[in-house]
C-alpha positions in Angstrom: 34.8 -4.7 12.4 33.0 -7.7 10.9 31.1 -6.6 7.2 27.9 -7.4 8.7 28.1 -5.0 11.3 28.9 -2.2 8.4 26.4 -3.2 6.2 23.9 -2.7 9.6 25.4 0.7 9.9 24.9 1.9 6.6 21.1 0.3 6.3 20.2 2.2 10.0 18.3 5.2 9.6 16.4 7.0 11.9 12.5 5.9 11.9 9.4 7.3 10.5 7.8 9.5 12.8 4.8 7.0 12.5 6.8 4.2 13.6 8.2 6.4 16.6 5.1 8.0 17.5 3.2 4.7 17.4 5.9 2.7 19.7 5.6 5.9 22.5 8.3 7.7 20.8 12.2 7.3 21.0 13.4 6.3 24.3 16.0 9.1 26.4 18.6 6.6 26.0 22.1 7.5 27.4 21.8 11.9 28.5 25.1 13.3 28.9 25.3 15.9 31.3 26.2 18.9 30.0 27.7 22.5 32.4 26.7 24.9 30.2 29.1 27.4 32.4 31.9 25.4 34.2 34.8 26.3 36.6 38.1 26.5 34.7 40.4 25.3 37.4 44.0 26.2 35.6 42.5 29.6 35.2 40.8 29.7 38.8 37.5 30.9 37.9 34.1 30.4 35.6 34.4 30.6 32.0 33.1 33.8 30.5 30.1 34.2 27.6 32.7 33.5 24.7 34.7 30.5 26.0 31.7 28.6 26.9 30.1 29.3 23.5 33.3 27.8 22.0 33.5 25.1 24.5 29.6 24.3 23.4 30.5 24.3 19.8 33.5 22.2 19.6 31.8 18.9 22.0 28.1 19.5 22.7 27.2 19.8 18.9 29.9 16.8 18.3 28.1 14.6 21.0 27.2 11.2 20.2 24.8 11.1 23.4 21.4 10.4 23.0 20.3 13.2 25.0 22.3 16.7 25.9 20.9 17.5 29.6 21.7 21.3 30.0 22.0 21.3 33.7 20.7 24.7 35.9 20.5 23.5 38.7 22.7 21.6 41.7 25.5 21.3 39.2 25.0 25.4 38.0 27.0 27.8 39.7 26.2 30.3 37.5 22.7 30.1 36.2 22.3 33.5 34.8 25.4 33.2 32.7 24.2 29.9 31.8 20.7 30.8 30.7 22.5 33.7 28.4 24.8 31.3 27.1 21.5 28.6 25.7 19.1 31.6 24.7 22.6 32.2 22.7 23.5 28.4 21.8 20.2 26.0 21.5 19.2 28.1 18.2 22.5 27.2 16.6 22.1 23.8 17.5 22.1 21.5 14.1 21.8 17.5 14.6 18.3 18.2 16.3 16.7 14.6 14.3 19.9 12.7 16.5 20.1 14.5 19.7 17.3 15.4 22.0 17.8 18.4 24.2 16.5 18.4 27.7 17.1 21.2 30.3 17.4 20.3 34.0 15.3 23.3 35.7 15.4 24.1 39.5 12.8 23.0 42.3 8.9 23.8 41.5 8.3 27.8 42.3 11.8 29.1 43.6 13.0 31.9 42.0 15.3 30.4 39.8 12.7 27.9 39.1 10.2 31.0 37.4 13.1 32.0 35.7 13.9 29.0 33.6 10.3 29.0 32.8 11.4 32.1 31.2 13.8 30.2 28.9 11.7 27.4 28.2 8.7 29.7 26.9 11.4 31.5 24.4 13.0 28.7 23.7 10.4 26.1 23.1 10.8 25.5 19.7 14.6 23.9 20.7 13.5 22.0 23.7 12.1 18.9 24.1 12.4 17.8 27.8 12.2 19.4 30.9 13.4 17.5 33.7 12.4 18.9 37.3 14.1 18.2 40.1 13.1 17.5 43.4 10.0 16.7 41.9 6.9 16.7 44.3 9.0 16.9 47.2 7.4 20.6 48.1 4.1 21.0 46.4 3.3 16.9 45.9 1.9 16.0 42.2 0.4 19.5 41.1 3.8 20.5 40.2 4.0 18.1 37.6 0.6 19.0 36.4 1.6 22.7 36.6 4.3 22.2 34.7 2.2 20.0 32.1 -0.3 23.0 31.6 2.2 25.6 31.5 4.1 23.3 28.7 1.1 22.4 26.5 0.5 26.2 25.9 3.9 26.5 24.3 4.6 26.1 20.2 6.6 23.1 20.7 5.9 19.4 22.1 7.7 19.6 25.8 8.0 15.9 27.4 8.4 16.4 31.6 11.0 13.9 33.4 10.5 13.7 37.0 13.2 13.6 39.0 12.7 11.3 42.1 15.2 12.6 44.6 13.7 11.9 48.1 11.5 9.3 49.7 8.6 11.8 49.6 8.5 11.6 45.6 8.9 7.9 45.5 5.6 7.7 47.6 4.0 9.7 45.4 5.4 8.2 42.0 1.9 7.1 40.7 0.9 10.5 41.4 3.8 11.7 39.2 3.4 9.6 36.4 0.0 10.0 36.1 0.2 12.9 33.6 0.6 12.7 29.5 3.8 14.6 29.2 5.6 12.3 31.5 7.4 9.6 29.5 10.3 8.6 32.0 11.0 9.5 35.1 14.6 10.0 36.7 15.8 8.0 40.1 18.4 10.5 41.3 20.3 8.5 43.1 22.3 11.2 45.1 20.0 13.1 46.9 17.4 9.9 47.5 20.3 8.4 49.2 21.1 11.4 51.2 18.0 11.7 52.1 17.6 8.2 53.5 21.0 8.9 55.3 22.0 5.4 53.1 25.8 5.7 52.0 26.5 4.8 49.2 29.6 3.7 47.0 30.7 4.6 43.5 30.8 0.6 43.2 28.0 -0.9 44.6 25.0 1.7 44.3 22.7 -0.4 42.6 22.7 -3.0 45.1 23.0 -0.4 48.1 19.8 1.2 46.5 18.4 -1.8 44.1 15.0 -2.2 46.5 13.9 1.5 46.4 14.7 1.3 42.2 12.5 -1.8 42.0 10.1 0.4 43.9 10.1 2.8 41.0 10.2 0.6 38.1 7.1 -1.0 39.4 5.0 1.3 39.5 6.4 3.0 36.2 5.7 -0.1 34.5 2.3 -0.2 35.7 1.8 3.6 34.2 3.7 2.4 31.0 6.4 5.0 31.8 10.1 4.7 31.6 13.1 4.9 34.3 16.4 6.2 33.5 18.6 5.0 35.6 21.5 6.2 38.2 24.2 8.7 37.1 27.5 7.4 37.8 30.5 9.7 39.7 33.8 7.4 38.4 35.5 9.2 35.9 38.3 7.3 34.0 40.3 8.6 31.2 39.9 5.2 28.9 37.2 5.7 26.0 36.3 2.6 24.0 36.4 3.0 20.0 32.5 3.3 18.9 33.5 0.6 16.2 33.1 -1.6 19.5 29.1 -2.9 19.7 29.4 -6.9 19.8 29.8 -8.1 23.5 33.0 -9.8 22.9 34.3 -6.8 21.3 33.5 -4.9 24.8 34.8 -7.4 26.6 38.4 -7.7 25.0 38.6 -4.2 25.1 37.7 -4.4 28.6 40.3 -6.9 29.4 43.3 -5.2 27.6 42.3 -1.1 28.2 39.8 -0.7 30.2 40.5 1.1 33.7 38.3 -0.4 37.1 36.3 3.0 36.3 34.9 1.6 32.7 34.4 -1.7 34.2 32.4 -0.5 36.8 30.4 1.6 35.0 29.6 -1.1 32.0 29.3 -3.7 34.7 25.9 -1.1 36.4 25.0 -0.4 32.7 24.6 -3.7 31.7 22.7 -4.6 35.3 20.3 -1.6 34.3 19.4 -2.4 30.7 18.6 -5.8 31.9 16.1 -4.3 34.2 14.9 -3.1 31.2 15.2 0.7 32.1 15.2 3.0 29.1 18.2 5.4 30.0 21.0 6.3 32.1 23.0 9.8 32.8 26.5 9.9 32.3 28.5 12.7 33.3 32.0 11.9 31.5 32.1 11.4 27.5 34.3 8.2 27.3 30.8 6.6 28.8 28.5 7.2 26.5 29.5 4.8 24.1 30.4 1.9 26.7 26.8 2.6 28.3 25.2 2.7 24.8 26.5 -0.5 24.2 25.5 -2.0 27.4 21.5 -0.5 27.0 21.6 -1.3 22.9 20.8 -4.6 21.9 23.7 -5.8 19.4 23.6 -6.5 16.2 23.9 -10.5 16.4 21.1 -10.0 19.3 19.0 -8.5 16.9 19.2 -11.0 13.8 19.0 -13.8 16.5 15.8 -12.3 17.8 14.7 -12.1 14.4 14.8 -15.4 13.7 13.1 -16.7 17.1 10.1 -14.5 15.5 10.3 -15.5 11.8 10.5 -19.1 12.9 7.2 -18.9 15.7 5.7 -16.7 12.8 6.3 -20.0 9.9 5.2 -22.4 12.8 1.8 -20.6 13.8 3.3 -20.4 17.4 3.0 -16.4 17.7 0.0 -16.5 19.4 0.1 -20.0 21.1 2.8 -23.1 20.9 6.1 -23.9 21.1 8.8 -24.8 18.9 12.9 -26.0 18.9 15.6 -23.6 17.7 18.8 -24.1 18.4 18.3 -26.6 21.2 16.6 -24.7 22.8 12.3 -25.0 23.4 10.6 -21.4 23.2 7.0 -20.4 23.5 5.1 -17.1 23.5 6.5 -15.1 26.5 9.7 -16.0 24.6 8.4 -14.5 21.1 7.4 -11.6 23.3 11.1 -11.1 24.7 12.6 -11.1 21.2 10.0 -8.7 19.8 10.9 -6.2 23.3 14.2 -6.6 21.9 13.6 -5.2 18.7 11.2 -2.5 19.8 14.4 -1.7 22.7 16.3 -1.2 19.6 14.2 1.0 17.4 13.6 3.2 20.5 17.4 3.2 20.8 17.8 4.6 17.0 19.8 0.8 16.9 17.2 -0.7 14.2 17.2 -0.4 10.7 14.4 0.8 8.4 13.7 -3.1 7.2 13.8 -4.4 10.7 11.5 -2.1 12.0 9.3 -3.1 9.4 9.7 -6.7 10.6 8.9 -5.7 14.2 5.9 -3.8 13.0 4.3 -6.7 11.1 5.1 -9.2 13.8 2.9 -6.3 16.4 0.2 -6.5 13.9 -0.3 -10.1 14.2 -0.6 -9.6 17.8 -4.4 -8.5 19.6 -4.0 -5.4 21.1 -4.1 -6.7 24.4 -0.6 -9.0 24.1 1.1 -6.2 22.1 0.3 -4.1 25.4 1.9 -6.5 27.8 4.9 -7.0 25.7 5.4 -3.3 25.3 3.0 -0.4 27.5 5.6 2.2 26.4 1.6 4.3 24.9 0.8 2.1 21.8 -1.4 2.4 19.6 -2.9 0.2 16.8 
């Protein structure tokens, strides 16, 4: 590992929650699913209360996941035992500044549905996203704003993800995203695909179901909302050292001890975060780091975005002009990619303290109208 890369490790910190707050807040990144009561196959049956606790303490609180999703519902056999286990758990839970906790509930007003409203009122204080699935597909929009009211009454900022699981939501999607506690929304591949009778293949989803996720990310980008992207079903056994963040570094590894599994799923990573989306659900730990990598800019990225901006900045170019950097010409929608690098970064938890300075004072030498097309992710100057 190169000593500039460890010198950017030790200088990251997480931001001010000015900075964060400012910028829309930090971005859901790469969610692991997480059973919180799973089948034990070499025992043939469910894990009881104490071996899902220790199960729970020795990875979940070890993650290095953006986001734990605590899933009750289509992958929840048993929800009561599960519910028990987080009222136990999510108290105990320390690395709460690194990890953001979201809770996947059940369909809008079924009976397990009321139920993990239940666990979300006493629990507030140690959630901070409720992601509803099937959303709209019953009750249209007003579940989303039911859900909205229901959250703003509790002790503890709750941010709603949407999950868009049939053609019936995506119609609707505007109507979805209208609301303040929706940041992102969720394109569950899965269902929408069985619902559109479309099959699709571990390999070549995001081509099979690319026009109906261009669908969503236009009008999410219209709202100034995020999409997190597909979750993938390959499971390999290969998991990349996190020293690994350069491209090349990827790649080698990759090429010498990566399985067709990790190549896969890095090859739809890397399609996603150039779509810019602003997470993706993984449901094996050995892809978390290889899909961070893919949705984080790197650190080379970053210093070479830096200085496209420094040099437009020392030119007077910012706003207007154009100017020669390493053979290449670049003018403002160009300045504007490198700052969305930067800002990609910092709502990543990839950008040090000083750079994020940097990106601020670059955003305040922007009107307020620019600064919104370059990034509509709710900011405020």
């Amino acid at each position: 590992m190169s000593t500039h890369h460890s010198a950017h490790n030790r200088e990251k910190k997480f931001c001010s929650d000015a900075n964060t707050g400012m910028l829309g807040g930090l971005w859901p990144g790469i969610q692991l699913y997480y059973p919180p009561v799973k089948f034990v196959p070499s025992l043939g049956k469910y894990e009881d209360l104490e071996m899902a606790a220790q199960r729970m303490q020795k990875h979940a609180h070890q993650t290095n996941a953006h986001t734990l999703i605590f899933d009750l519902e289509d992958g929840c056999r048993m929800k009561e035992l599960s519910r028990t286990l987080l009222r136990r758990e999510l108290p105990e839970f320390k690395r709460r500044k690194e990890v953001t906790i979201a809770i996947r509930v059940n369909p809008f007003r079924t009976e397990e549905y009321e139920h993990d409203m239940e666990l979300v009122r006493d629990l507030a204080e140690f959630v901070d996203v409720v992601m509803l699935a099937k959303a709209g597909e019953a009750y249209g929009a007003p579940e989303v704003r039911d859900l909205s009211n229901f959250l703003v009454g509790l002790n503890h900022e709750i941010s709603i993800q949407p999950i868009i699981e049939h053609p019936k939501s995506l119609k609707i999607a505007p109507d979805l995203m209208q609301y303040s506690t929706v940041k992102h929304v969720v394109f569950g591949i899965h269902d929408f695909s069985k619902a559109m009778g479309i099959q699709i293949t571990p390999e070549h989803w995001t081509e099979e179901l690319k026009y109906f996720l261009n669908q969503i990310m236009f009008e999410a980008r219209i709202a100034g909302k995020g999409v997190i992207g597909g979750v993938e079903t390959l499971i390999g056994s290969s998991s990349m050292p996190t020293e690994f963040v350069e491209p090349h570094d990827v790649r080698r590894w990759l090429d010498l001890h990566g399985e067709h599994e990790s190549r896969v799923v890095y090859k739809h990573a890397c399609q996603e975060a150039a779509m810019g989306l602003t997470g993706k659900q993984v449901i094996h730990p050995a892809h978390i780091h290889l899909c961070k990598v893919a949705y984080t800019p790197s650190p080379t990225d970053i210093d070479h975005k830096i200085r496209i901006l420094k040099a437009a900045i020392e030119a007077n170019a910012l706003l207007g002009g154009a100017i020669r950097l390493d053979g290449e010409m670049l003018d403002p929608p160009m300045f504007g990619k490198a700052l969305q690098t930067l800002l990609r970064a910092h709502s990543l938890r990839a950008l040090s303290d000083g750079d994020t300075r940097f990106a601020m004072q670059v955003l305040q030498l922007m009107p307020a109208q620019v600064v919104r097309e370059n990034w509509p992710y709710g900011v405020i100057l």
